[in-house]
Structures are given as C-alpha cells and as structure tokens.
C-alpha positions in Angstrom: 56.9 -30.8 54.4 56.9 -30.2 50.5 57.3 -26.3 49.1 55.7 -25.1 46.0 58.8 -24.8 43.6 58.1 -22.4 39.9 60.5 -23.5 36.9 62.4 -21.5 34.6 60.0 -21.7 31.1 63.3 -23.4 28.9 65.8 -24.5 31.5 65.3 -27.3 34.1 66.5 -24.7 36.6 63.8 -24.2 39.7 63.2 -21.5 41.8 61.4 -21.2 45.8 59.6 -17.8 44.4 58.1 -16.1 41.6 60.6 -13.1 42.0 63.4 -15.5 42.2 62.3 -17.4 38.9 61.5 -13.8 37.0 65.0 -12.9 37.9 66.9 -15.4 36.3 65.0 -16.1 33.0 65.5 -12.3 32.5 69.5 -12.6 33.0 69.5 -15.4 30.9 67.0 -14.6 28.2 65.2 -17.9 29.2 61.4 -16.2 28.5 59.4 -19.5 26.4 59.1 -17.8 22.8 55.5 -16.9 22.4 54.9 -16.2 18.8 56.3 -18.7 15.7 57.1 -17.2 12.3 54.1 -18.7 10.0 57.2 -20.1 7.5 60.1 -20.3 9.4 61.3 -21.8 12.5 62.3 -18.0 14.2 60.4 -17.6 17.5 59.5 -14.2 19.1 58.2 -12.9 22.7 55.6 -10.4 21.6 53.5 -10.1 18.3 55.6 -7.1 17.4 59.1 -8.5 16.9 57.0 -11.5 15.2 55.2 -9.1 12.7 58.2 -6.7 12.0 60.3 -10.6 11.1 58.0 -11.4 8.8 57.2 -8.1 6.9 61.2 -7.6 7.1 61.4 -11.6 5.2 58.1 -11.8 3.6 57.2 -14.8 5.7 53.3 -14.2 6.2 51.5 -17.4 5.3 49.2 -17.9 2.7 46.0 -17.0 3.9 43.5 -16.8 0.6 42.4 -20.2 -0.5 41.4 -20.5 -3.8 37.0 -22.0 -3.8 38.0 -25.2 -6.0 41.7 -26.3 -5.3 44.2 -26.1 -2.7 46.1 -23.6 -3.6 46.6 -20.6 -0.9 47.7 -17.0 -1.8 48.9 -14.0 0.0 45.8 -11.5 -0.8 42.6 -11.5 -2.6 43.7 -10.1 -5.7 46.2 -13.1 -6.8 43.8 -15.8 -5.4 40.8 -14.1 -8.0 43.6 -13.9 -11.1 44.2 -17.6 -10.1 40.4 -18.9 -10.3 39.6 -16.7 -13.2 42.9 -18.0 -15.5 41.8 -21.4 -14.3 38.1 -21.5 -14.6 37.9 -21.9 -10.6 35.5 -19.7 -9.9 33.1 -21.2 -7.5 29.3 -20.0 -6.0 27.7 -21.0 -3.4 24.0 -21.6 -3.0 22.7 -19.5 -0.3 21.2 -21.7 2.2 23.6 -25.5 1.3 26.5 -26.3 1.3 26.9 -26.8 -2.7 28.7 -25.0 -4.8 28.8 -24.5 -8.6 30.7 -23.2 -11.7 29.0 -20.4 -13.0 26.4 -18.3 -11.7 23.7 -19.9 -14.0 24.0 -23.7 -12.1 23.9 -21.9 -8.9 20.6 -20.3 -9.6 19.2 -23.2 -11.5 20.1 -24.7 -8.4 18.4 -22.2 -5.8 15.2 -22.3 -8.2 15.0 -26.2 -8.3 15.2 -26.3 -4.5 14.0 -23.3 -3.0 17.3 -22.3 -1.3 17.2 -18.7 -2.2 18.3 -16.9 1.2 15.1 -14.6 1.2 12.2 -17.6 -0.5 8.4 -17.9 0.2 7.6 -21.4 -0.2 3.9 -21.8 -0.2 4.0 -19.2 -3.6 7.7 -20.0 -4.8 9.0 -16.3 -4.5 12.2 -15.0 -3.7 13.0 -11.6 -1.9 15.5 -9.0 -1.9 15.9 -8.9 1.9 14.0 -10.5 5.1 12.1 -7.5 5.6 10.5 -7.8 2.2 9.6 -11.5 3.1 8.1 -10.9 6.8 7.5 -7.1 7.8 4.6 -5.2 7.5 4.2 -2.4 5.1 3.9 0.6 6.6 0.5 1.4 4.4 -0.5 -2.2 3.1 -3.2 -0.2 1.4 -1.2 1.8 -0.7 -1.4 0.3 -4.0 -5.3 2.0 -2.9 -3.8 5.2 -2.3 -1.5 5.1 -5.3 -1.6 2.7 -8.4 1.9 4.0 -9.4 3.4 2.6 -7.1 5.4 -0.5 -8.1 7.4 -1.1 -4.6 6.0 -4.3 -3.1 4.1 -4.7 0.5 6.5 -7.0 2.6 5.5 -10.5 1.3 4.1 -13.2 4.1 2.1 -10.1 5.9 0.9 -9.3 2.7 -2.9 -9.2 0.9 -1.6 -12.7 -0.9 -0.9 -14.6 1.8 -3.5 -13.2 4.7 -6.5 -12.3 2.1 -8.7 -9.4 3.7 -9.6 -10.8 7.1 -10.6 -7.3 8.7 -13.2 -5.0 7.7 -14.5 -1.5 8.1 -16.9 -1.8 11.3 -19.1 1.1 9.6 -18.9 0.7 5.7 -17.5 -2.8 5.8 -15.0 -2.7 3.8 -12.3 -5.3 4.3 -8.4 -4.9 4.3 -5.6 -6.9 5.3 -4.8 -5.8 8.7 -5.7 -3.3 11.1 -3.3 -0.7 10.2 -5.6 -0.4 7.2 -8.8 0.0 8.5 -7.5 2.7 10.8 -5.5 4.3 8.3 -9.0 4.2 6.5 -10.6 5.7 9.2 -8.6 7.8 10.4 -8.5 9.9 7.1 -12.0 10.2 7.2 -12.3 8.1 3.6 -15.0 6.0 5.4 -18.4 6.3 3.7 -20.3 5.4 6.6 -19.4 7.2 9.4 -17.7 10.6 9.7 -14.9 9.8 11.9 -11.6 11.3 11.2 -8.1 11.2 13.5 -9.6 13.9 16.1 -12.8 11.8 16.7 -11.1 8.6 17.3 -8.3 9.5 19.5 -11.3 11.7 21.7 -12.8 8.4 22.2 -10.1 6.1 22.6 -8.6 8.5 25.1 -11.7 8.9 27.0 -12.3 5.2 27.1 -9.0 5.0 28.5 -8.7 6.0 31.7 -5.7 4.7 33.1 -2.9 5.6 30.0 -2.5 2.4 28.8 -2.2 3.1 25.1 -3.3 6.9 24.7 -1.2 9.8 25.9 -2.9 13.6 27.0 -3.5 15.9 24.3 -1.3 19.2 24.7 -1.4 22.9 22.4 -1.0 22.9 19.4 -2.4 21.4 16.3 -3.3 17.0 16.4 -1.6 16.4 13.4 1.3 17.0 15.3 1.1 15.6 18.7 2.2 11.8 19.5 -1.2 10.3 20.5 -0.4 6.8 21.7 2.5 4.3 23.3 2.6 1.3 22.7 1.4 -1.2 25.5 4.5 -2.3 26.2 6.5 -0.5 29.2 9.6 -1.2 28.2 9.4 -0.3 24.5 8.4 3.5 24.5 7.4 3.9 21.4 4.9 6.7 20.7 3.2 7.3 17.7 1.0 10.2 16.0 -2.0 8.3 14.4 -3.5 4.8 15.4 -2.1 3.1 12.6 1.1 4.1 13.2 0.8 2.3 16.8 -1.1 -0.5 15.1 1.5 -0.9 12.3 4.7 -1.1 15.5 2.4 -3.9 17.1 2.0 -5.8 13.4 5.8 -5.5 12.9 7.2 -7.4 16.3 10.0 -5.2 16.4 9.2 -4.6 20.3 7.5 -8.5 20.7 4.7 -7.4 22.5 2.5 -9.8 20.7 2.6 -11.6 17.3 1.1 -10.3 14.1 -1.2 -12.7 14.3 -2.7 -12.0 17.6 -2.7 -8.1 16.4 -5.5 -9.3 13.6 -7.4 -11.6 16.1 -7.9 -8.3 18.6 -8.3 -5.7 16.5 -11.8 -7.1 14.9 -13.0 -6.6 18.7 -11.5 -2.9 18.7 -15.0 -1.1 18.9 -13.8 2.8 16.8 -17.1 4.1 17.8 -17.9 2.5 21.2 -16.3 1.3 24.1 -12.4 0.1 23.7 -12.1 -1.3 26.9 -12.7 -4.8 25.4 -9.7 -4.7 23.7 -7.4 -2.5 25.6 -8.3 -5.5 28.2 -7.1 -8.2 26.0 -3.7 -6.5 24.9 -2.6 -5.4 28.5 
C-alpha cells in the first residue's frame, strides 16, 4: 500500500501531510525563494522584500533598450540622451518591420510603399485616423451646405470613391448615399415635391404598422422627438430625423448590415409611397 508523501521545497526531508510539511519549513525557514534580485544572486519570498532589496542597492535591471544597439538603460530619459549623442535614433514605418535613421527615410519609405498606418490605395492617400479612411460623414453633403468648410468627408465612403449612385426620387438629384437624399428631403430643399421632416415620418410611420423602424409621436414639438430605432433589437439606437437613422446604418457601428447593402435598399425606399418594400428587405 503506497501513501502520498509532500516534500519540504529545499530539504530532502518528507512529510505524511500538508500540515506536517508547512510546519517544519516554517521552523526551519526552508520556504523555496520565490523572487531573484534582477543583478544579484539575493533571493526573496514575496515581491516586497524583493523590491525594497533592490531600491535599497540599486539593483533594478536595465529595462530601456536603446532602437539601434544593445545597450539597456534604467529609464527613458538616459536611453533618449544615449541615441541622440550617438545618432541612434531609430523610426519605424507604420505597417513593417523596417526601421530608419531620420524621419525623412521613414516617410520616403511609407510613400514608396504605401505603408502609411491610415492609406487608400486605389487613390494613394493617407489619413489622420481610421475613421477618416472608412466612416461615413455625418452630412456627406456638406461641402453643399457649406463651401467653407475645409474638414474632409471620411474617405472610402466618400463622393470619390462611390460617385453619386442615389438620387432624389422626385427632383432627381443624385448624392452619394442615402443619408443625403433624406437629409435633402427632409429639409424640404427638394424642388419637386414639398415634403419636409413632418411629412415623411407621417408616412413612414403609417406605413409601418408593426414598429419596426418608427417610434409613436408624443407632445411637443417634431424637431425634438426621437422618431426612429434602428432595426436592430439589440442596438437601441433612436434617432430624430431619417438621416440620422440612415447615417447609424451607413456607419456599421451596430453591424446590422454593411454600407453597401444600405445603398442597394435605400434606392427601393419609396418617401412618397408605400415603405413596406424596404422595411421588408432590412428586417
């Protein structure tokens, strides 16, 4: 019959029980060291007594390496005096693995290749951030609105990549997506039909009977009342003006269906008629 035996953690001693063992590598001090000094050989059982050593000694390893040798220092500040006395400055490119000397081969670099972190490569652009590359502006029409303006429309959902591909149903005008052609609409700017925000929620809401996309008017003045939901249940999202809930369905922050796919339904969206087409397709 064989018994389970638990050994002391530094001495060959061995013990029938845990209690047993516990007992005698606390009357002996025989507990494993846990925790080495990062220069020396001095061993400690907590993190504490291992810290306080090497504060008390200044034995913290090196832990700044310099970008172009192999030379390690003990903060930030002596590893940058280090690279600038000796020209060891390094930059990275943004998407590789290269680095380079001065700031000037890295971007010559990132130009020739394309690795800028935030590129379009089908126009060879670079953005400040990802929105600016893939969102959708929240007006895309606003260079319309406002010539001043001099921010730019995020980039791949922009006029320059996806032309004007949907138009005005009454005065056929064409814009990039559908938050502008309702935002169009829905400030009555439409020379062929007198629509406004009022008219176009009264129909969409009548023409949907089950909630899926419009919410129930209460007092108080439109302008201020959050109209619509988005179609998907789990977002809840609700938004004051169509465009707005177009404009959350074009940005796929809630992945209810691709920007793409918002375009493709929206030329079926009937502003005047029946939206139970499209309402159909969506849900």
């Amino acid at each position: 019959m064989s018994f389970v035996q638990y050994g002391c953690e530094t001495c060959d001693r061995v013990f029938s029980t845990i209690p047993a063992r516990i007992q005698h590598m606390n009357a002996l001090n025989h507990w494993a060291p846990l925790y080495e000094c990062e220069k020396c050989d001095r061993q400690f059982a907590t993190v504490r007594a291992q810290e306080q050593h090497m504060d008390a000694v200044d034995h913290w390893a090196p832990r700044y390496g310099c970008d172009a040798c192999d030379d390690r220092f003990l903060n930030e500040d002596e590893r940058d005096e280090h690279m600038t006395q000796y020209g060891h400055q390094r930059w990275k490119c943004e998407k590789c693995d290269r680095q380079f000397g001065s700031v000037k081969a890295q971007e010559q670099h990132m130009d020739a290749v394309g690795h800028w972190a935030h590129y379009c490569s089908p126009c060879q652009r670079k953005f400040d951030n990802d929105n600016s590359l893939h969102m959708v502006h929240p007006y895309p029409n606003y260079y319309e609105l406002c010539p001043q303006l001099t921010i730019t429309p995020q980039h791949q959902h922009s006029r320059f990549h996806h032309g004007e591909s949907i138009t005005c149903p009454y005065c056929g005008r064409a814009y990039t997506n559908a938050t502008g052609v309702s935002h169009h609409l829905e400030r009555g700017s439409c020379q062929g039909a007198a629509v406004d925000r009022e008219s176009i929620y009264s129909n969409l809401y009548a023409n949907d009977p089950y909630g899926q996309y419009t919410n129930t008017l209460r007092n108080g003045p439109i302008t201020t009342q959050l109209l619509y939901h988005c179609l998907n249940g789990n977002c809840g999202r609700e938004f004051k003006s169509v465009a707005a809930f177009f404009n959350h369905l074009e940005s796929e922050t809630c992945g209810y269906m691709k920007y793409e796919d918002v375009q493709r339904n929206a030329k079926t969206f009937q502003w005047g008629g029946t939206a139970a087409d499209c309402v159909a397709a969506w849900c």
